[in-house]
C-alpha positions in Angstrom: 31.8 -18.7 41.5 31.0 -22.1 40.4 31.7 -23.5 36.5 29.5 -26.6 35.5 30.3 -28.9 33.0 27.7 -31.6 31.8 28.3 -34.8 29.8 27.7 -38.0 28.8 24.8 -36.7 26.3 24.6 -38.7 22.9 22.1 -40.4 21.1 19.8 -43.3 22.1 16.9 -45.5 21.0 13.6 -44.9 22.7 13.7 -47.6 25.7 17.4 -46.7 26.3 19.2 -45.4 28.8 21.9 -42.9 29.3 23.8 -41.4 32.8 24.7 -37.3 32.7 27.3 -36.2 35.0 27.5 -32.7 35.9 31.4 -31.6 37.2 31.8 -28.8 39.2 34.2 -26.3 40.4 34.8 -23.3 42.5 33.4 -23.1 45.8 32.1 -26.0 47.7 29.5 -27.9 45.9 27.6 -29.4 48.7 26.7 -25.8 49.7 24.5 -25.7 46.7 21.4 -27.3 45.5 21.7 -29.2 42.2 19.0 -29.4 39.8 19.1 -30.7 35.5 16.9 -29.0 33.5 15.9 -29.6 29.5 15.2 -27.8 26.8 13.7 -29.0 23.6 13.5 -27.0 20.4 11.4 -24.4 19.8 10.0 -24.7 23.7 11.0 -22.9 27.2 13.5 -24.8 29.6 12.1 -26.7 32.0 13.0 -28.4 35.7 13.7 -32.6 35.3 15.1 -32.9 38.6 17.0 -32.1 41.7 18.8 -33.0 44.7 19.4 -31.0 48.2 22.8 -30.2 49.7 22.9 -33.2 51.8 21.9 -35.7 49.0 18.4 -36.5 51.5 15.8 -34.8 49.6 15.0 -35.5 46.2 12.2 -33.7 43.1 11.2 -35.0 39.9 9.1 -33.5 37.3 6.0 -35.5 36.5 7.0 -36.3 33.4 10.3 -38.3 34.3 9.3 -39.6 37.7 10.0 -43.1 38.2 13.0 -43.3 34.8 15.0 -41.1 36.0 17.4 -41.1 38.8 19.2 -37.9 40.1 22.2 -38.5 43.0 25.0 -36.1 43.7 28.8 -37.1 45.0 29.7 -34.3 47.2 33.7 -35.9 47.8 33.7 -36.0 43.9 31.9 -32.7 43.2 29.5 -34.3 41.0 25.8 -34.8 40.3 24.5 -37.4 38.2 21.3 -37.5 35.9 20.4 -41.8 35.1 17.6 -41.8 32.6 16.1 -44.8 31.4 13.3 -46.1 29.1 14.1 -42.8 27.4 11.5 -41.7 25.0 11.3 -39.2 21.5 10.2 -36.6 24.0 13.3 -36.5 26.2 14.6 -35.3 23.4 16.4 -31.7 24.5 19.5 -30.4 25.5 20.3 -31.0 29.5 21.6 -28.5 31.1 22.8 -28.9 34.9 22.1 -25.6 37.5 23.0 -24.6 40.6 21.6 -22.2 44.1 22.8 -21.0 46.9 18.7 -19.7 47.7 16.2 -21.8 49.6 13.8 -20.8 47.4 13.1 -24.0 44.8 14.1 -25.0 41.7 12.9 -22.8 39.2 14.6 -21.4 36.1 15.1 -18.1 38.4 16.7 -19.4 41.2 19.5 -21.0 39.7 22.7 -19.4 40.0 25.1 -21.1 38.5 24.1 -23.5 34.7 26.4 -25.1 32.6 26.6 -25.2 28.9 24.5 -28.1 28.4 24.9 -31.4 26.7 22.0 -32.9 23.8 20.1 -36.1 24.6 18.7 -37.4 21.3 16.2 -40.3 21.3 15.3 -41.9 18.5 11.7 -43.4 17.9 
């Protein structure tokens, strides 16, 4: 079992930045893949980003590619989420996931999520 716990969400003028952490505990956390996903009201959650076990392979989704930063401290069993030049869009609740499967980073092959945190961005 592995419990997740984001934060560092809040509220933010477009062109800001803000950094998530994601905390974990339980078994070892550099066994898993780490992924932060979003989800905005009234819409489906969907991938941002996320890092391999050993911290050498990273994914972005399209949309955030190049403003936002994901990174993972395996001795501190925590991932990280930097966004910056945030925009109205970002706008969602963050939510950081966890696998054990080699299978990707979808919705279905996370194991573990947290509870999430809310990004506002204000236009």
């Amino acid at each position: 079992q592995v419990q997740l716990v984001e934060s560092g969400g809040g509220l933010v003028q477009a062109g800001g930045s803000l950094r998530l952490s994601c905390a974990a505990s339980g078994r070892t956390f550099s066994s898993y893949g780490m992924a932060w996903f979003r989800q905005a009201p009234g819409k489906e959650r969907e991938f941002v980003a996320a890092i391999n076990r050993s911290t050498s392979s990273t994914y972005y989704a399209d949309s955030v590619k190049g403003r936002f930063t994901i990174s993972r401290d395996n001795a501190k069993n925590t991932m990280y989420l930097q966004m910056n030049s945030l925009k109205p869009e970002d706008t969602a609740v963050y939510y950081c996931a966890a696998t054990s499967r080699r299978m990707g980073y979808s919705v279905q092959n996370m194991d573990y999520w947290g509870k999430g945190t809310l990004v506002t961005v204000s236009s």
